[in-house]
PDB file of N, CA, C and O in Angstrom:
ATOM      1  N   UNK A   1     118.013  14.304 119.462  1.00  0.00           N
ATOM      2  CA  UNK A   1     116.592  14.110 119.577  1.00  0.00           C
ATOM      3  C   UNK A   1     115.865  15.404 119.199  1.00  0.00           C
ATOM      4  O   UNK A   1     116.320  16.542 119.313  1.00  0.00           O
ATOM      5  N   UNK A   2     114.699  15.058 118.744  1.00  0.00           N
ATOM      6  CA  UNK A   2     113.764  16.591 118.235  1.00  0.00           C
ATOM      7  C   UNK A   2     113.538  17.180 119.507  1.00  0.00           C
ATOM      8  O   UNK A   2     113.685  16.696 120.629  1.00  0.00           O
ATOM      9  N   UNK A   3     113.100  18.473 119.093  1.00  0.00           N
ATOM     10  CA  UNK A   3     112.462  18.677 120.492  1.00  0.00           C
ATOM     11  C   UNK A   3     111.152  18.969 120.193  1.00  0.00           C
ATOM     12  O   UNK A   3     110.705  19.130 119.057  1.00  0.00           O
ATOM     13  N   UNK A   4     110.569  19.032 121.179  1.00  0.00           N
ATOM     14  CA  UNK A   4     108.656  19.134 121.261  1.00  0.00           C
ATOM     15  C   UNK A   4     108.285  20.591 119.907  1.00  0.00           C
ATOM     16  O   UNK A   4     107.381  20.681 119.076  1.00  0.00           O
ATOM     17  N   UNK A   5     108.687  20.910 120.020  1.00  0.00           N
ATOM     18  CA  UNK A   5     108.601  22.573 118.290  1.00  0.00           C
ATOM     19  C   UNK A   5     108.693  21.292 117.345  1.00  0.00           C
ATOM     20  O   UNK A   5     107.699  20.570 117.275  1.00  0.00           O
ATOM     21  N   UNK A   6     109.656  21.024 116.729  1.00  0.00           N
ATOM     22  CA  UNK A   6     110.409  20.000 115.860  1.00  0.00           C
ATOM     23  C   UNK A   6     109.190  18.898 115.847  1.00  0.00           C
ATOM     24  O   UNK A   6     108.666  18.502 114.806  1.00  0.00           O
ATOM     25  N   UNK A   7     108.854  18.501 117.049  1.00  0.00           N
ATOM     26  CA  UNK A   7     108.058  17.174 116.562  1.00  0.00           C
ATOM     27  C   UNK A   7     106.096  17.425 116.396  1.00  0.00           C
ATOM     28  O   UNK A   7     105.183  16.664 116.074  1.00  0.00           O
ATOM     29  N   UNK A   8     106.170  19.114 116.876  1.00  0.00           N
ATOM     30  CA  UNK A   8     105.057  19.775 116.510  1.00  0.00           C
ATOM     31  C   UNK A   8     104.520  19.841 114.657  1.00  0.00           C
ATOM     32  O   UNK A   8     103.527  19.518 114.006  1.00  0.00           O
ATOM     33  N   UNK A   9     105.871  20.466 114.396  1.00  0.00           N
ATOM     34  CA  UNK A   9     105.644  21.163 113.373  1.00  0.00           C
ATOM     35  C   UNK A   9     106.093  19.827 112.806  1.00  0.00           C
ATOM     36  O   UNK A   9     106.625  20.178 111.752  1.00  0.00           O
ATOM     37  N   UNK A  10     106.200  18.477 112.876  1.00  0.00           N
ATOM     38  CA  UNK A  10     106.492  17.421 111.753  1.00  0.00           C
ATOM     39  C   UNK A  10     105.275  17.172 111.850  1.00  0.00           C
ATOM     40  O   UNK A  10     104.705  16.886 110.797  1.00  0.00           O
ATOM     41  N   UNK A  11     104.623  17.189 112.875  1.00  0.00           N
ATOM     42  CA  UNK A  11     103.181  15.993 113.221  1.00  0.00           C
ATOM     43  C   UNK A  11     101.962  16.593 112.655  1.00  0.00           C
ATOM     44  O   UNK A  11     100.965  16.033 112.200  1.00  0.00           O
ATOM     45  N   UNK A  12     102.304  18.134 112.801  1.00  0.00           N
ATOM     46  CA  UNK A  12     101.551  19.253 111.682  1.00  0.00           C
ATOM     47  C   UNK A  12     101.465  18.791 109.725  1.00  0.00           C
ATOM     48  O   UNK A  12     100.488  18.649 108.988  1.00  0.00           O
ATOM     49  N   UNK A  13     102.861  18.683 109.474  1.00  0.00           N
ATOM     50  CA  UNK A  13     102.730  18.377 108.140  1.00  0.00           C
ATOM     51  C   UNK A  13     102.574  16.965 108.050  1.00  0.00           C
ATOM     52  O   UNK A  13     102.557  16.528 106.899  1.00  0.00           O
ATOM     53  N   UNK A  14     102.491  16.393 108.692  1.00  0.00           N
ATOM     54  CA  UNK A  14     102.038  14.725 108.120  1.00  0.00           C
ATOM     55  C   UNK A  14      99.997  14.943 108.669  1.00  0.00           C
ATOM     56  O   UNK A  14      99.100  14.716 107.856  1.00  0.00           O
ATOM     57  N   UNK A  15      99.829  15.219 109.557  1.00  0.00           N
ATOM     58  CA  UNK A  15      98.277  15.641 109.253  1.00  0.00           C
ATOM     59  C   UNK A  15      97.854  16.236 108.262  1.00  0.00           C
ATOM     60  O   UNK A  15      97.057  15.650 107.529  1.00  0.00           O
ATOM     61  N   UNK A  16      98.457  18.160 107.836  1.00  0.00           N
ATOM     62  CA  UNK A  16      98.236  18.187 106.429  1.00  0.00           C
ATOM     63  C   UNK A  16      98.506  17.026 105.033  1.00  0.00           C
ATOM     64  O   UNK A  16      97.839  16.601 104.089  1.00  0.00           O
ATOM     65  N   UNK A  17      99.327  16.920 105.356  1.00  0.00           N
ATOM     66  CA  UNK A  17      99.544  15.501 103.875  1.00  0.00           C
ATOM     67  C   UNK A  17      98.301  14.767 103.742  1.00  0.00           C
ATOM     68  O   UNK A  17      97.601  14.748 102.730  1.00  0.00           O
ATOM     69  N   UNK A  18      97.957  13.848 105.403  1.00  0.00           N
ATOM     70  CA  UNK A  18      97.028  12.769 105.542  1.00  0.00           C
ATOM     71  C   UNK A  18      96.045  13.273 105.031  1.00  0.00           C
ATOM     72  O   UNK A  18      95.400  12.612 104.217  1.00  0.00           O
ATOM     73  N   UNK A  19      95.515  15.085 105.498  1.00  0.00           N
ATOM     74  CA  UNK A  19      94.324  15.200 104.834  1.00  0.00           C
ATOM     75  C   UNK A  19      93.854  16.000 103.688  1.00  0.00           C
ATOM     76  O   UNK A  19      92.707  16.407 103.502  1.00  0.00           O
ATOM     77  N   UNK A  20      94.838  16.162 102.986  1.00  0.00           N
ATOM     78  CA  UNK A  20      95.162  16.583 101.593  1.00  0.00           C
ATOM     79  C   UNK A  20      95.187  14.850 100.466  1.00  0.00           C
ATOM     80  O   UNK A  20      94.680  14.884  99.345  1.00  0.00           O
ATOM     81  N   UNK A  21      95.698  13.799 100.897  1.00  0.00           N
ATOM     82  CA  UNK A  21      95.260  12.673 100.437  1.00  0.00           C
ATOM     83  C   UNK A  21      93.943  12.238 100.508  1.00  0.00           C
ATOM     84  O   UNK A  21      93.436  11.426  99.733  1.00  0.00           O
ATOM     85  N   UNK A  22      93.420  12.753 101.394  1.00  0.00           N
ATOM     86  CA  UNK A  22      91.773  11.913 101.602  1.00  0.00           C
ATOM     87  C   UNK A  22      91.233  12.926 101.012  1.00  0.00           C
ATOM     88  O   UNK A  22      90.118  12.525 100.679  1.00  0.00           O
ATOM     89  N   UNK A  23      91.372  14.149 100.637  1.00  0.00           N
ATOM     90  CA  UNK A  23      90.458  14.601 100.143  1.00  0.00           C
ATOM     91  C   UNK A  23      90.327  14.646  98.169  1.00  0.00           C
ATOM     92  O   UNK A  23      89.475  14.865  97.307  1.00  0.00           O
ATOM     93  N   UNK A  24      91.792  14.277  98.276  1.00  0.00           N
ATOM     94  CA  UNK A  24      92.239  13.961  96.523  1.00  0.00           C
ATOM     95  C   UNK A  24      91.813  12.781  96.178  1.00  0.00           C
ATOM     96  O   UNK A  24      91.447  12.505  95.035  1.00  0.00           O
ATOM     97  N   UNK A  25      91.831  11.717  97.470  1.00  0.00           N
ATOM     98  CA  UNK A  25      91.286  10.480  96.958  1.00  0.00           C
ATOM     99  C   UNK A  25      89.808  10.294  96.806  1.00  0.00           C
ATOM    100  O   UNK A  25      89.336   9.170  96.632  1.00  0.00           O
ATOM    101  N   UNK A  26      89.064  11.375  96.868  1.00  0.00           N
ATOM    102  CA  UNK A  26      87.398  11.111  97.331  1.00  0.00           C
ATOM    103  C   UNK A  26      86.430  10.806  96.143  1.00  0.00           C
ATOM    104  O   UNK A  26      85.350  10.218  96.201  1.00  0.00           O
ATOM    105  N   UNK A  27      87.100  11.375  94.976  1.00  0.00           N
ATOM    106  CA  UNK A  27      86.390  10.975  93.797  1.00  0.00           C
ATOM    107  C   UNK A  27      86.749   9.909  93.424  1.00  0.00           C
ATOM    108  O   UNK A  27      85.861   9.190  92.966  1.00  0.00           O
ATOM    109  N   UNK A  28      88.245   9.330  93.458  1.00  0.00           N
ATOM    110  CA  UNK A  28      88.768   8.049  93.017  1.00  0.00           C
ATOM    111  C   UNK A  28      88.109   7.019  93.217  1.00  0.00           C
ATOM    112  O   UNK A  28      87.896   6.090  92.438  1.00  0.00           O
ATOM    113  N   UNK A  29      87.549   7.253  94.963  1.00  0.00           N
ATOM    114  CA  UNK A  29      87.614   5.780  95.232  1.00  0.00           C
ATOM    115  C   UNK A  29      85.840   6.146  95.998  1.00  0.00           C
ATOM    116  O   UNK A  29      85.553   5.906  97.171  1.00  0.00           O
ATOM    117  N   UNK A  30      85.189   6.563  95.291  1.00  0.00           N
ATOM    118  CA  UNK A  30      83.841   6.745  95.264  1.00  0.00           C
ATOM    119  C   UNK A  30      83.193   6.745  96.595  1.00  0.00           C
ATOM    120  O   UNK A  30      82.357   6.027  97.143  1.00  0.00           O
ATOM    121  N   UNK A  31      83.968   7.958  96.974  1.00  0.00           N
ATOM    122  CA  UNK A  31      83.699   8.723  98.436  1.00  0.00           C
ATOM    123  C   UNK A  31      84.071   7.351  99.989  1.00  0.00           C
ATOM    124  O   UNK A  31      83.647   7.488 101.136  1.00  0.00           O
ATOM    125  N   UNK A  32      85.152   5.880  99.354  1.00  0.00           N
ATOM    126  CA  UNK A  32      84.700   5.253 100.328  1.00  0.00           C
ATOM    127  C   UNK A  32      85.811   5.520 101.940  1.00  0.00           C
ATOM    128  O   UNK A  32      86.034   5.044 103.053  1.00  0.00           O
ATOM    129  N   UNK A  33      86.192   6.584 101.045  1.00  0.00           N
ATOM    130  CA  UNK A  33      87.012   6.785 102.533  1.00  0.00           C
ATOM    131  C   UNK A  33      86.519   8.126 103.503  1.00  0.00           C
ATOM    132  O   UNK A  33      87.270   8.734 104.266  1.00  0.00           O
ATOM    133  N   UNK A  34      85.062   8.422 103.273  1.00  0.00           N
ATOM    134  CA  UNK A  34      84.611   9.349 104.055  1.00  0.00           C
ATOM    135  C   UNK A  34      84.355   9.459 105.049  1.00  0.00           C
ATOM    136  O   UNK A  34      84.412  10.594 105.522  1.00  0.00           O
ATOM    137  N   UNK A  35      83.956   8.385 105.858  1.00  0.00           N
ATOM    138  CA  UNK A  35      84.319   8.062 107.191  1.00  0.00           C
ATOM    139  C   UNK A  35      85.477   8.583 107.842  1.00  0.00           C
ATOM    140  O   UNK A  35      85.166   9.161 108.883  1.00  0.00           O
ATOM    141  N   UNK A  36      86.691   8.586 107.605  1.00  0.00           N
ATOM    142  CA  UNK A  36      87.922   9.265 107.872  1.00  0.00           C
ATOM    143  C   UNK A  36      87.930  10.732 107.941  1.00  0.00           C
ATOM    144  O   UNK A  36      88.680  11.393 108.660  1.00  0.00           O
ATOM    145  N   UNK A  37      87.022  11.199 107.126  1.00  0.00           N
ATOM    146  CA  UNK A  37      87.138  12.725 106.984  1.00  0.00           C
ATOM    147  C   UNK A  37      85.840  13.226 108.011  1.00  0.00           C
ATOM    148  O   UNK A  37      85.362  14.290 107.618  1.00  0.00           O
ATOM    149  N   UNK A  38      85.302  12.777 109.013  1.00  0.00           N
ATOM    150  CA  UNK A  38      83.693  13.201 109.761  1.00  0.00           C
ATOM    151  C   UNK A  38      84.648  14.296 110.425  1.00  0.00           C
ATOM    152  O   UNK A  38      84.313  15.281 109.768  1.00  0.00           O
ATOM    153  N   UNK A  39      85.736  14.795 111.414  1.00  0.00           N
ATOM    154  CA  UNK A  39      85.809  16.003 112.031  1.00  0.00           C
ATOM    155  C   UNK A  39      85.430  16.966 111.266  1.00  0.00           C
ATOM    156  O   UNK A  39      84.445  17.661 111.516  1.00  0.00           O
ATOM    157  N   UNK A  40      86.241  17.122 110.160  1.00  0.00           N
ATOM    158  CA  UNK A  40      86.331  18.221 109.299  1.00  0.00           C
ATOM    159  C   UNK A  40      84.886  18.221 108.533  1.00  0.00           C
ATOM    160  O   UNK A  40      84.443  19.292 108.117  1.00  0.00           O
ATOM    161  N   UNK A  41      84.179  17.042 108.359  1.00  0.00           N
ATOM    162  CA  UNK A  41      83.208  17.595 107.409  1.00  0.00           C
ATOM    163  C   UNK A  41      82.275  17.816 108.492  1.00  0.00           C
ATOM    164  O   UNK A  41      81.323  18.212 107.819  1.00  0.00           O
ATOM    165  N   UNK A  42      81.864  17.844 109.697  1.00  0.00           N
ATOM    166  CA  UNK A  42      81.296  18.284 110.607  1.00  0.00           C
ATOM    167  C   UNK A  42      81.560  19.531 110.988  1.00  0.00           C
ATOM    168  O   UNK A  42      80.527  20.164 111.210  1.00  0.00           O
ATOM    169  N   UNK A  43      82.597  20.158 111.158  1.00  0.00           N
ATOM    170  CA  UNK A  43      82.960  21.558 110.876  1.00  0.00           C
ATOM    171  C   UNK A  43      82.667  22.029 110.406  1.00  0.00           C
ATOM    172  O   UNK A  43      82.060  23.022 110.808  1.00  0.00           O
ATOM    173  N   UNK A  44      82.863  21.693 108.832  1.00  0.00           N
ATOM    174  CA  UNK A  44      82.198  22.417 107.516  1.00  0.00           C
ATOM    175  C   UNK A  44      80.537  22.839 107.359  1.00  0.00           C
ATOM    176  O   UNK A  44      80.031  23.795 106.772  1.00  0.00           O
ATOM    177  N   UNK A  45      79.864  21.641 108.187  1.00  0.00           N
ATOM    178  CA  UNK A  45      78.634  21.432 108.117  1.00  0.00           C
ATOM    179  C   UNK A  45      77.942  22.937 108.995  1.00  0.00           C
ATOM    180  O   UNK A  45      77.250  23.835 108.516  1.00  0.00           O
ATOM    181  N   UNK A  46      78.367  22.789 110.188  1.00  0.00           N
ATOM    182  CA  UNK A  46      78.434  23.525 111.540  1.00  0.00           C
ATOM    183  C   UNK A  46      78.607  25.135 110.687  1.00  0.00           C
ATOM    184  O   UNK A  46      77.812  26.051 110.897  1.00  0.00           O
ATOM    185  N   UNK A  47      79.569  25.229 109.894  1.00  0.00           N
ATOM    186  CA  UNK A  47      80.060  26.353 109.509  1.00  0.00           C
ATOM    187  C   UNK A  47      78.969  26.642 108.010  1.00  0.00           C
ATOM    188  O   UNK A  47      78.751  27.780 107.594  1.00  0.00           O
ATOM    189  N   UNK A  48      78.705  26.072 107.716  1.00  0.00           N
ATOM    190  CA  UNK A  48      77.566  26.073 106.472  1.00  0.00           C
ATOM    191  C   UNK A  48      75.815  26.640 106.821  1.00  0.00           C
ATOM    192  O   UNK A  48      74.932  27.240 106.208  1.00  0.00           O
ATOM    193  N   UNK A  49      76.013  26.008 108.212  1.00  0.00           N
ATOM    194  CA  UNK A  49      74.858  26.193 109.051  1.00  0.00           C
ATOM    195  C   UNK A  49      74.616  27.410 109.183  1.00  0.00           C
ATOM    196  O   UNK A  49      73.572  27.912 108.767  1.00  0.00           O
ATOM    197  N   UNK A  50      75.839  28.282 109.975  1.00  0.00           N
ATOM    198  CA  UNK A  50      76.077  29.691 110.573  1.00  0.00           C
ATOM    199  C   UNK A  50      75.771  30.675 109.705  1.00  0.00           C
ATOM    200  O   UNK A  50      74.969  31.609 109.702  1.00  0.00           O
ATOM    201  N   UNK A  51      76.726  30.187 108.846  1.00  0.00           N
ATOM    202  CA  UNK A  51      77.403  31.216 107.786  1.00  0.00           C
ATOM    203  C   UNK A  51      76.665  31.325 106.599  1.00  0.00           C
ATOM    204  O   UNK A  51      76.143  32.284 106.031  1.00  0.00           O
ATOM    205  N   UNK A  52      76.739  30.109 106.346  1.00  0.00           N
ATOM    206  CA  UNK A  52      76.173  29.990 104.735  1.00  0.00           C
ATOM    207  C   UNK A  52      77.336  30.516 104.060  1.00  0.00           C
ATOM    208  O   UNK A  52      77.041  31.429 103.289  1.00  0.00           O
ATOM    209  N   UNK A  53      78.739  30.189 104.113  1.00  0.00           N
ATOM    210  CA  UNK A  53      79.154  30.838 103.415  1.00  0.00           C
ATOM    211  C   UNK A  53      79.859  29.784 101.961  1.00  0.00           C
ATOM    212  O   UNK A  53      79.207  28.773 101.702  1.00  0.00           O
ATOM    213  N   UNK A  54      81.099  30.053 101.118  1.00  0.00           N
ATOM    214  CA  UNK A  54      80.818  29.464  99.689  1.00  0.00           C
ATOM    215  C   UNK A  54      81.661  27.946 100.437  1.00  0.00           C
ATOM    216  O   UNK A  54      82.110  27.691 101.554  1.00  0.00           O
ATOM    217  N   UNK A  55      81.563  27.232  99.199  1.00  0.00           N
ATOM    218  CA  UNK A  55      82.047  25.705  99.264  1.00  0.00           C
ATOM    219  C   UNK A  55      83.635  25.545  99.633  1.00  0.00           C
ATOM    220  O   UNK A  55      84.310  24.812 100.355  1.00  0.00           O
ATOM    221  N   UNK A  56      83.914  26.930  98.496  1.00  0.00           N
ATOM    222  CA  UNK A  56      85.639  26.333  98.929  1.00  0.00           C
ATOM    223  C   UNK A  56      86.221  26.896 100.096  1.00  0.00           C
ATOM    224  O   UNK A  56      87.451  26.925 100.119  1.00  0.00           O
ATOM    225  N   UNK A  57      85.493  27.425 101.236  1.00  0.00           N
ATOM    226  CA  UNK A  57      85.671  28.042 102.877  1.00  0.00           C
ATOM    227  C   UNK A  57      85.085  26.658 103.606  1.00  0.00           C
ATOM    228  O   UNK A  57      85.376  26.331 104.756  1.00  0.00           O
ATOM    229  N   UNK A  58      84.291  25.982 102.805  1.00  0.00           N
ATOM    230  CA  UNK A  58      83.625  25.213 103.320  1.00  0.00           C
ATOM    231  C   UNK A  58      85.131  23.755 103.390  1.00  0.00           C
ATOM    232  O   UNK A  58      85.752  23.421 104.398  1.00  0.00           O
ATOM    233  N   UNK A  59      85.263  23.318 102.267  1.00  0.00           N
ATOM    234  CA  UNK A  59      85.896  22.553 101.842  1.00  0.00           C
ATOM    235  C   UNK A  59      87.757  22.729 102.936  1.00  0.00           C
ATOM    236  O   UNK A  59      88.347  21.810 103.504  1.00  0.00           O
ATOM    237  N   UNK A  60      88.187  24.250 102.854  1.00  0.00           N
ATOM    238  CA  UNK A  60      88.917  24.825 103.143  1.00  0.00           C
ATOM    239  C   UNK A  60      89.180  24.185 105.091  1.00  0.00           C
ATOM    240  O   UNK A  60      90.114  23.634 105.674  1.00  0.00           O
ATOM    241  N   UNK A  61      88.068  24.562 105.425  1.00  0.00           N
ATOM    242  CA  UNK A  61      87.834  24.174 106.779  1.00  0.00           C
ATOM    243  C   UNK A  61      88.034  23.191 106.945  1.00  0.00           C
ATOM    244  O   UNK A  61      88.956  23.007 107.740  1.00  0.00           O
ATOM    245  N   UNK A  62      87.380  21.954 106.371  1.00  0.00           N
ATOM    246  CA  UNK A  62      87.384  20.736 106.568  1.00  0.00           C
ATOM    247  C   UNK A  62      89.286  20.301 106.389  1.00  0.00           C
ATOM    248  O   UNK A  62      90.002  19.727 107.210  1.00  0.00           O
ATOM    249  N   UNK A  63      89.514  20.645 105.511  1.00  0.00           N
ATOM    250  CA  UNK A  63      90.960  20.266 105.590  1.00  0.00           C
ATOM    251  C   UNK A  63      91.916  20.677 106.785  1.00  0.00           C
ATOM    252  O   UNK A  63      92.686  19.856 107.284  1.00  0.00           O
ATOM    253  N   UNK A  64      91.817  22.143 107.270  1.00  0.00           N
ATOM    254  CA  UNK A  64      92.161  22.244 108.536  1.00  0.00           C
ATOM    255  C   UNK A  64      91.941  21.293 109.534  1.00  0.00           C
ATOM    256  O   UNK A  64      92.867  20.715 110.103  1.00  0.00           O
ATOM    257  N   UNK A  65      90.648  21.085 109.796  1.00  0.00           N
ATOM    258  CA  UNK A  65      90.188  20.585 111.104  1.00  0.00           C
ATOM    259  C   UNK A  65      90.965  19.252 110.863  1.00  0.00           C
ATOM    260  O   UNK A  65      91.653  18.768 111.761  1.00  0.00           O
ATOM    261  N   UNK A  66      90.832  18.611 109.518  1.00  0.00           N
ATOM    262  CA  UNK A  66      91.492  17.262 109.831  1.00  0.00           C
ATOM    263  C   UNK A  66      92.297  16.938 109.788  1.00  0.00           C
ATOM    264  O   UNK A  66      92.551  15.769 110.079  1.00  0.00           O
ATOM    265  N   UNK A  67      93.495  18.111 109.250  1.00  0.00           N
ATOM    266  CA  UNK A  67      95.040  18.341 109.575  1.00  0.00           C
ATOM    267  C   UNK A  67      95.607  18.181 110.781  1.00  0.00           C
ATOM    268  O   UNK A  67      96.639  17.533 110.952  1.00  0.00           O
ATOM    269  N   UNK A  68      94.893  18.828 111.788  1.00  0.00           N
ATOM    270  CA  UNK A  68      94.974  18.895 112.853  1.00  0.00           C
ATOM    271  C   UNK A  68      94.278  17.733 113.775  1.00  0.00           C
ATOM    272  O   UNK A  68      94.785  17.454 114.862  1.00  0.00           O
ATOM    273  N   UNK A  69      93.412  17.242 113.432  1.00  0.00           N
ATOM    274  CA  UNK A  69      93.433  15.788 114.091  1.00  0.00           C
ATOM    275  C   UNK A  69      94.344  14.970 113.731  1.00  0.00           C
ATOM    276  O   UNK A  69      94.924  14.239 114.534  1.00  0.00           O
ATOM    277  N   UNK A  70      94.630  14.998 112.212  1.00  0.00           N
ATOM    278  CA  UNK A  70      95.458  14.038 112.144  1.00  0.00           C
ATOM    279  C   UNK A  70      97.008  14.058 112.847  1.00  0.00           C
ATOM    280  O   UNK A  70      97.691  13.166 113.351  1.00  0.00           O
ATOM    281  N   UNK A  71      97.186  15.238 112.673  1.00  0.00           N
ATOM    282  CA  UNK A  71      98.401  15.535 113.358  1.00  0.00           C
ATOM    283  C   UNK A  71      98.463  15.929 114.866  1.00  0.00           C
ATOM    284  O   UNK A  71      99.445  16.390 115.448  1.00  0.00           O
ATOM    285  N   UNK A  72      97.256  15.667 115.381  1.00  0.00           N
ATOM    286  CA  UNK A  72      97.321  15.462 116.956  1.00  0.00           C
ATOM    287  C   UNK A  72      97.829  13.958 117.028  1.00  0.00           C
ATOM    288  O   UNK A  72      98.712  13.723 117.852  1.00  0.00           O
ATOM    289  N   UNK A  73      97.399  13.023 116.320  1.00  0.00           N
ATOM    290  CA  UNK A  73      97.743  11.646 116.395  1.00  0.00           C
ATOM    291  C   UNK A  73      98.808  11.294 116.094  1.00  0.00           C
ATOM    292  O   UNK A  73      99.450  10.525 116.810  1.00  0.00           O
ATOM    293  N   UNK A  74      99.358  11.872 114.712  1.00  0.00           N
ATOM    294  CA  UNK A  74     100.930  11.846 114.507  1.00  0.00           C
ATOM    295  C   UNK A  74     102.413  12.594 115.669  1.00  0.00           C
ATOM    296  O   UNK A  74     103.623  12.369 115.700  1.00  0.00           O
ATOM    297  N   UNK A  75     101.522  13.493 116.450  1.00  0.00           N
ATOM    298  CA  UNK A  75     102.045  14.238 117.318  1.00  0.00           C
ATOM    299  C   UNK A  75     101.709  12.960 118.524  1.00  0.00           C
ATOM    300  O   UNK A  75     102.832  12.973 119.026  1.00  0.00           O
ATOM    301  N   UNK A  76     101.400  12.518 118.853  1.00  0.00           N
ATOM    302  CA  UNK A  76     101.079  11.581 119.814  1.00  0.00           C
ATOM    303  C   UNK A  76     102.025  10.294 120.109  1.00  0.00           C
ATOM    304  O   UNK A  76     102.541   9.731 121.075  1.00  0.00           O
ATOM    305  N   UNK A  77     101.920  10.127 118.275  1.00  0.00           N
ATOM    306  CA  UNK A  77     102.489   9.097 118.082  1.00  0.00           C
ATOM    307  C   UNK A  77     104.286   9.275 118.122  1.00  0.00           C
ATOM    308  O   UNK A  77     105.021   8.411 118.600  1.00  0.00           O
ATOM    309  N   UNK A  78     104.710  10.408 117.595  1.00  0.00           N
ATOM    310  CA  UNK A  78     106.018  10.966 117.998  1.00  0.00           C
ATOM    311  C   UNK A  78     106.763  11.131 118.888  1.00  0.00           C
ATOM    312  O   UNK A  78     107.969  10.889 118.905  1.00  0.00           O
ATOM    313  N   UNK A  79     105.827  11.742 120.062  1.00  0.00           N
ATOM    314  CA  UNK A  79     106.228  11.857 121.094  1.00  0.00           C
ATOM    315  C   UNK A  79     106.343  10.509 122.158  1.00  0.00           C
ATOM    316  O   UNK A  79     107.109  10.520 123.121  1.00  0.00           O
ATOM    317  N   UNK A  80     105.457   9.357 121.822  1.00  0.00           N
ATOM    318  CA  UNK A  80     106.013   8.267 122.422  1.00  0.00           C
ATOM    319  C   UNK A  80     107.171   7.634 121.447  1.00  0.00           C
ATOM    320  O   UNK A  80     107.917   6.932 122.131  1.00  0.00           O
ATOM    321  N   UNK A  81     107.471   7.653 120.380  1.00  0.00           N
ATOM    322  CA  UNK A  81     108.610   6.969 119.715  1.00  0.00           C
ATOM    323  C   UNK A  81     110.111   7.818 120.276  1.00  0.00           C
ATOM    324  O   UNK A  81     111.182   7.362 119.875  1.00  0.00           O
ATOM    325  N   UNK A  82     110.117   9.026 121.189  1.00  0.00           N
ATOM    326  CA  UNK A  82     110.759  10.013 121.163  1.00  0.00           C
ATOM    327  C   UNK A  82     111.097   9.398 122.856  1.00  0.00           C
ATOM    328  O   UNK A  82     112.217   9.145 123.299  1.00  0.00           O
ATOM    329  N   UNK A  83     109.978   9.283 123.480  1.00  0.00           N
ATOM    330  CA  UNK A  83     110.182   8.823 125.106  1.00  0.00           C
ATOM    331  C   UNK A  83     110.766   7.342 124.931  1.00  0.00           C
ATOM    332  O   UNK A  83     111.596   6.890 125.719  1.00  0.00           O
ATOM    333  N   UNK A  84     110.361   6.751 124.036  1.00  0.00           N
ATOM    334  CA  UNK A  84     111.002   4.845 124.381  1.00  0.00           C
ATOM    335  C   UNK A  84     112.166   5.671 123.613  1.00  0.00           C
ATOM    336  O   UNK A  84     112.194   6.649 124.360  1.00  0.00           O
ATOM    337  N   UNK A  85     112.766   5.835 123.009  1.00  0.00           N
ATOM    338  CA  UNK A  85     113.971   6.081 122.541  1.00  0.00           C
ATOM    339  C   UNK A  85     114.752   6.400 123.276  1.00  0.00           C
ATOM    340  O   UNK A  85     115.833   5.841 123.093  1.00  0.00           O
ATOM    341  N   UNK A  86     114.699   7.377 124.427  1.00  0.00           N
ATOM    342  CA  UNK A  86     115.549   7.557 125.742  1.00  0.00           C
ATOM    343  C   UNK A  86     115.533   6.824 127.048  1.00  0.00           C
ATOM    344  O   UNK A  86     116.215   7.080 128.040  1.00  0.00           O
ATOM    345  N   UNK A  87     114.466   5.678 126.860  1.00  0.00           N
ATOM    346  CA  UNK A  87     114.481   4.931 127.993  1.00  0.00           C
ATOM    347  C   UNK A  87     115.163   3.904 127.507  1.00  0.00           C
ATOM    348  O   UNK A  87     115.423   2.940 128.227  1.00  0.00           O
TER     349      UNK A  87
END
């Protein structure tokens, strides 16, 4: 079985992936998956506000923040596939 590091750092790169796809898909599919991306572009916004600083810190952020949501959920979701597995 993984252990909690192991199922950190998986649930980490499947959030990066998730939000490295939504943000490649945004021109494709004519912004309709932007809804999905509100943490991070609320961040960005927040941070645009402050700072004023350039687009791709801006852009940069947003992918963090939603790496990390996403992979709070994938981390969520792991860790119960990890508990029914030993019960």
């Amino acid at each position: 079985m993984p252990s909690v590091k192991t199922n950190l750092f998986i649930a980490l790169a499947i959030g990066g992936f998730v939000s490295a796809v939504l943000l490649a898909i945004e021109p494709l599919t004519d912004f309709a998956y932007l809804s999905l991306e509100w943490p991070g572009i609320t961040a960005a916004y927040f941070f645009w506000g402050v700072i004023g600083g350039p687009t791709f810190i801006g852009i940069a952020i947003s992918w963090v923040v939603n790496a990390l949501i996403y992979g709070l959920g994938a981390f969520v979701v792991l860790s119960v596939l990890k508990v029914l597995r030993e019960a």
